[in-house]
N, C-alpha and C positions, 0 to 999 in steps of 0.2 A: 257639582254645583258649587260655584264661589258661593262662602259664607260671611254675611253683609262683616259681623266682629267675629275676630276667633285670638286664639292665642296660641301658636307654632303648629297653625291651622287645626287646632280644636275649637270646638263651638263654645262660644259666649253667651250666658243667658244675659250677664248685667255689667256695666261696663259705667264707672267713673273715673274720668283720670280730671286733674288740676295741673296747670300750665300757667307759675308765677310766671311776674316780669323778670324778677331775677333770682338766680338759683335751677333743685331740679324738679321735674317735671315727678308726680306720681302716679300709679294706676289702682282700683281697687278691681276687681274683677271676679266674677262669679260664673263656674261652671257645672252643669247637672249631671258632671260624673267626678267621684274621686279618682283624681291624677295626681302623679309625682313631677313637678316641676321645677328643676333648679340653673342657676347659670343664668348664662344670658338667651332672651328670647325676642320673638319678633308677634307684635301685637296691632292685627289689622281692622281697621273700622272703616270701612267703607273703602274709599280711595286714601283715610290714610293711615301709613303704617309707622309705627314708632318701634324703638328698638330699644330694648333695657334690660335691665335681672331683675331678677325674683329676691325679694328679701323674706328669707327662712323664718324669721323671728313672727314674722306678721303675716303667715302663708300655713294652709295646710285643708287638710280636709278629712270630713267625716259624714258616712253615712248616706255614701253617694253622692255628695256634692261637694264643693273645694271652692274656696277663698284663698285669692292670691293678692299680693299687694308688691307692685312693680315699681320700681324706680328708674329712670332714666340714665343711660348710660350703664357704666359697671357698678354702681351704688358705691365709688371710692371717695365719692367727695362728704362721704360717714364716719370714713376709717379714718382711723390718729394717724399719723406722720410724724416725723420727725423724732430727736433736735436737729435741727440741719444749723452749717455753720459756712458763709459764703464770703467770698474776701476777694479782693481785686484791687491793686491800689490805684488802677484807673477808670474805679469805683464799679458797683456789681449794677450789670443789665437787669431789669425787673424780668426779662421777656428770661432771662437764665431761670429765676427764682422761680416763675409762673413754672416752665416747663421740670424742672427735677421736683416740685410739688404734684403735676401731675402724674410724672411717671411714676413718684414713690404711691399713691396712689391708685394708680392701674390704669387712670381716666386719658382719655384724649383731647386736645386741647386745640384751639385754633385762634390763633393772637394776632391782632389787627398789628402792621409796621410801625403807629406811634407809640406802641408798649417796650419798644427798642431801645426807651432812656436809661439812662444811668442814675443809679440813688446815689450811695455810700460806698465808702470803701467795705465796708465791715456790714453783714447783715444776718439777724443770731434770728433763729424759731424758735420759738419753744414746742414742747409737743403738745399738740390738740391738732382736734378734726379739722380736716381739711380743708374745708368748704370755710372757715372760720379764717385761717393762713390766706385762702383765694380772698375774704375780704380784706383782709390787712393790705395785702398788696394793691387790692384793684380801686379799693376807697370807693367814693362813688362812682366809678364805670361799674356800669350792669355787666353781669355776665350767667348765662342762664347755657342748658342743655337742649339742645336742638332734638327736631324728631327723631335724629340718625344715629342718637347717642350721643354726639360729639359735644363738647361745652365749647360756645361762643362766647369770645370778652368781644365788647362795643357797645354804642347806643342800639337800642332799636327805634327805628326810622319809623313812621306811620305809613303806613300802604293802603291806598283804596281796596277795597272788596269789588272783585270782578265775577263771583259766585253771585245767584239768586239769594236770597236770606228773605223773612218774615220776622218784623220784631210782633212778639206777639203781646210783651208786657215790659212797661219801662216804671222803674221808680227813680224818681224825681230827684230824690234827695240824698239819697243816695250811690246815684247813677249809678244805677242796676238794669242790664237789658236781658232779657228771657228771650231765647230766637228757635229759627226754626231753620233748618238747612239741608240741603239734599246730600250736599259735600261737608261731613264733620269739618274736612280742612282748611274753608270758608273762613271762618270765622279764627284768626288767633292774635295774639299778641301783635297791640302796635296796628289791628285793623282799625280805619275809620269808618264808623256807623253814620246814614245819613239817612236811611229811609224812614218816615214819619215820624222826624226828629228835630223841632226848630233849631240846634245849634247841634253840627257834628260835632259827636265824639269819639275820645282814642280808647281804643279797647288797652287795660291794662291790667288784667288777670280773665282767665280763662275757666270753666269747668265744661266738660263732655261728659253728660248723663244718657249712658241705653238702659229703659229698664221697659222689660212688658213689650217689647217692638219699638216704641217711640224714644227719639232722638232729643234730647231737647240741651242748648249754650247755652249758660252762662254767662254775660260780662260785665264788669266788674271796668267800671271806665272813666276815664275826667273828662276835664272840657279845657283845652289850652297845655299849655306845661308847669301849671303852677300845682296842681294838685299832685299829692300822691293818693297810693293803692292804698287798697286796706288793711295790705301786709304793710307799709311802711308807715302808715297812720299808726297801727299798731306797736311796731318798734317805735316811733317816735313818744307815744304814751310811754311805754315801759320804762324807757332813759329819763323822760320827766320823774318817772314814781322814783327810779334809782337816784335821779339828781336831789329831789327832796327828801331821801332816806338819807342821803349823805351830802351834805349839801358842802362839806370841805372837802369834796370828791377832788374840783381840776385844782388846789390846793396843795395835795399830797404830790404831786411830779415835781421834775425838774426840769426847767423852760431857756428854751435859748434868748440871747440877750445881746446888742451889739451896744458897748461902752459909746457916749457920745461925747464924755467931758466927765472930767476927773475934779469933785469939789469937796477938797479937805476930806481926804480918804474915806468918801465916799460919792457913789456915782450915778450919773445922769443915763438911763437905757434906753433903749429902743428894743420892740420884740423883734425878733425874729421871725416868725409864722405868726404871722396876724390871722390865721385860722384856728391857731388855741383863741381866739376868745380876749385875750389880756391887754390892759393895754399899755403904754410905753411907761417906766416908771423912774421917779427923778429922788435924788438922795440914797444911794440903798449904801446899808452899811456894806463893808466886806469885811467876810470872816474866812481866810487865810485858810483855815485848818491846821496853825503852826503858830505857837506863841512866841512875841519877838517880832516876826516878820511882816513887813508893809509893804507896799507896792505904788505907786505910781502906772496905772495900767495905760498902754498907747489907745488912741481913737482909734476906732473901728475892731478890737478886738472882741473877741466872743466869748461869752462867760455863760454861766449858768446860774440862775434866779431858784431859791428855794423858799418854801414858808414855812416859817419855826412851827412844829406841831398844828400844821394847817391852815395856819392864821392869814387870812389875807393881810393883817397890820401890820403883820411880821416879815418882810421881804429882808433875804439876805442875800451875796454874792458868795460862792462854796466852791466855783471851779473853774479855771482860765484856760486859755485858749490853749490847743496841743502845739507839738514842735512845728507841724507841716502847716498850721492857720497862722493867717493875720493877724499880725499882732499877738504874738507868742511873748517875746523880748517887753520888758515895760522901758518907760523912762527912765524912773528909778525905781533901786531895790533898798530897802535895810532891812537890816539884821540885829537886832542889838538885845542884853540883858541887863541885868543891873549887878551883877557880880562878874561874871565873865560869860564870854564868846570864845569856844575851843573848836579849832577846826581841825581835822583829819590827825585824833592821836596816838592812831599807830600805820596812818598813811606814810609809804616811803616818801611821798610826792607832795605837796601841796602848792597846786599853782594860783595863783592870783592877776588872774587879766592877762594881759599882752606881752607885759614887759620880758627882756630878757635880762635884767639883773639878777644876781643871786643873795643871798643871805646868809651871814654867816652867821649859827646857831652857838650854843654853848656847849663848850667840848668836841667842834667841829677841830678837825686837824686842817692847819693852813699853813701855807708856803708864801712868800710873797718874791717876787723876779723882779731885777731889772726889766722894763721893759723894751728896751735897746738889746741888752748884751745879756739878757735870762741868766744872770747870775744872782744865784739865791742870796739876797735880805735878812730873810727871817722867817723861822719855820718855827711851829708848835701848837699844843693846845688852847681855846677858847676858855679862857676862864672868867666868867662876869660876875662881879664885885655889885653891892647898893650903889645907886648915885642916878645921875640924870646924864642920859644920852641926846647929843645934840645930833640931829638928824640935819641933812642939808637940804631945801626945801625944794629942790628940784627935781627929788629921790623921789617919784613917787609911785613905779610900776616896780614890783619885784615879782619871783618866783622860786620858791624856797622849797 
């Protein structure tokens, strides 16, 4: 006899699994005999089956009966990863990073061909759980674990329900639908509900309850695309309560900045990611990081905007653009002290610009030649004396 739920065809007395929009799937499951269950398993309800492991920590059983709690896929989007460290100077594939996150993980992955672009040359993890890394990368694209185990990154689409259903109870305000279904696999993620509904809605979280013999769904649903879930309504509160706990939270980073105009050493910005939030900001002092030294920065070079001790008041300019960006090179540079400027003083070399003239120092040995018939002039040491040297004003590239 096929048994309607089982678990690697053992009988099921009680069966709840949840099915976000994104992320993974879990199972809670109850069976009337104590069994050892570990690894991965295959979990049928009716016509449908899901494929997952057993997590140890939150599984076991006593006294003739066992509690198992399943997660979708290999339960690696749990486990820590990393540091991982990625470099390409013709900048790193996200679609690279997605997949060696997975495999350090154990999970399977399936990545739609627009995840094929290029970030950075340079891209550093730190270590934490996986599933946290999959967000960094994927931002807002969903990406949730299929029935098959496998983790999907994309949208999900809405799909009409071609299964019979029964809504048997809707709240209003919460667009909450209570259903009834012959096929558990009727109803999921991304279905549109219309029957005795003045205005279809998109199913956008999931629960499957067997307890007692009866079947009963959960959904958990909006109206249009402006809504979200109640997991994401949820994270969105959290970030508010963190953004009011620290409210010089996006204060503390460091923000890209493209120079638009350079006014008495200080400068006119524009952001860069107009998705931090900030907006273009005009006068910022620059502070060098090097006493003495000024700049004249070119247009269109890339700096980076900080705030003194959090202050939004406080906007400074702390770092310019690398060798291989726009606008590296400025217009101008100085250098200056008020006592002296020593440069390289136990360099054998010190060049200065383009020119090839040379310089003769104090105590350099020199020879001087006909320049016709290289018969030597006059040879000897550099000796300098107090006084005022007259330089000829056309002398003005050396390299010493």
């Amino acid at each position: 006899m096929t048994l309607f739920a089982s678990i690697n065809g053992l009988r099921v007395t009680g069966i709840k699994v949840r099915f976000p929009y994104t992320g993974v799937w879990f199972a809670d499951i109850d069976l009337d005999d104590e069994v050892a269950l570990l690894g991965p398993v295959v979990v049928r309800l009716g016509r449908l089956e899901l494929r997952g492991s057993v997590l140890p920590a939150l599984s076991g059983g006593f006294e003739l009966a066992s509690r198992y709690c399943i997660v979708g896929g290999t339960g690696g989007w749990m486990k820590h990863v990393g540091p991982l460290h990625f470099h390409n100077d013709a900048k790193v594939k996200r679609s690279t990073v997605l997949l060696a996150v997975a495999r350090a993980a154990g999970e399977t992955i399936d990545i739609r061909t627009d995840l094929e672009d290029r970030m950075v040359a340079d891209f550093v993890l730190q270590t934490g759980p996986a599933s946290r890394i999959l967000r960094q990368l994927l931002g807002t694209t969903p990406w949730w674990v299929r029935f098959d185990g496998v983790t999907q990154v994309g949208p999900r689409e809405p799909r009409e329900v071609t299964e019979p259903y029964d809504l048997l109870n809707f709240d209003p305000r919460g667009k909450i639908a209570t259903l009834a279904a012959d096929d558990p696999s009727a109803i999921g993620v991304g279905s549109v509900l219309r029957a005795r509904l003045r205005t279809p809605l998109v199913v956008r979280q999931v629960e499957l309850e067997l307890t007692g013999g009866t079947l009963r769904i959960t959904a958990w649903c909006r109206e249009g695309s402006g809504e979200a879930s109640t997991e994401e309504r949820t994270l969105r509160t959290l970030r508010a309560l963190v953004r009011e706990s620290l409210p010089e939270y996006t204060f503390l980073g460091r923000y890209r900045y493209r120079v638009v105009r350079h006014v008495q050493h200080r400068l006119d910005l524009q952001v860069v990611r107009k998705r931090s939030g900030l907006p273009d900001i005009l006068l910022v002092p620059i502070h060098p990081g090097m006493a003495g030294l000024s700049a004249e920065l070119t247009p269109g070079a890339i700096v980076l905007v900080e705030f003194v001790e959090g202050d939004p008041r406080l906007p400074i300019v702390t770092h310019f653009s690398a060798e291989d960006e726009p606008g590296f090179l400025p217009v101008e540079l100085a250098l200056d002290a008020t006592n002296a400027v020593r440069l390289g003083a136990v360099a054998s070399t010190v060049e200065l610009g383009s020119g090839a003239a040379s310089v003769v120092r104090h105590g350099d040995t020199i020879a001087l030649r006909d320049p016709v018939t290289q018969q030597l002039l006059l040879a000897g040491l550099v000796q300098l004396t107090a006084g005022t040297a007259e330089v000829p004003p056309a002398i003005s590239k050396v390299k010493a």
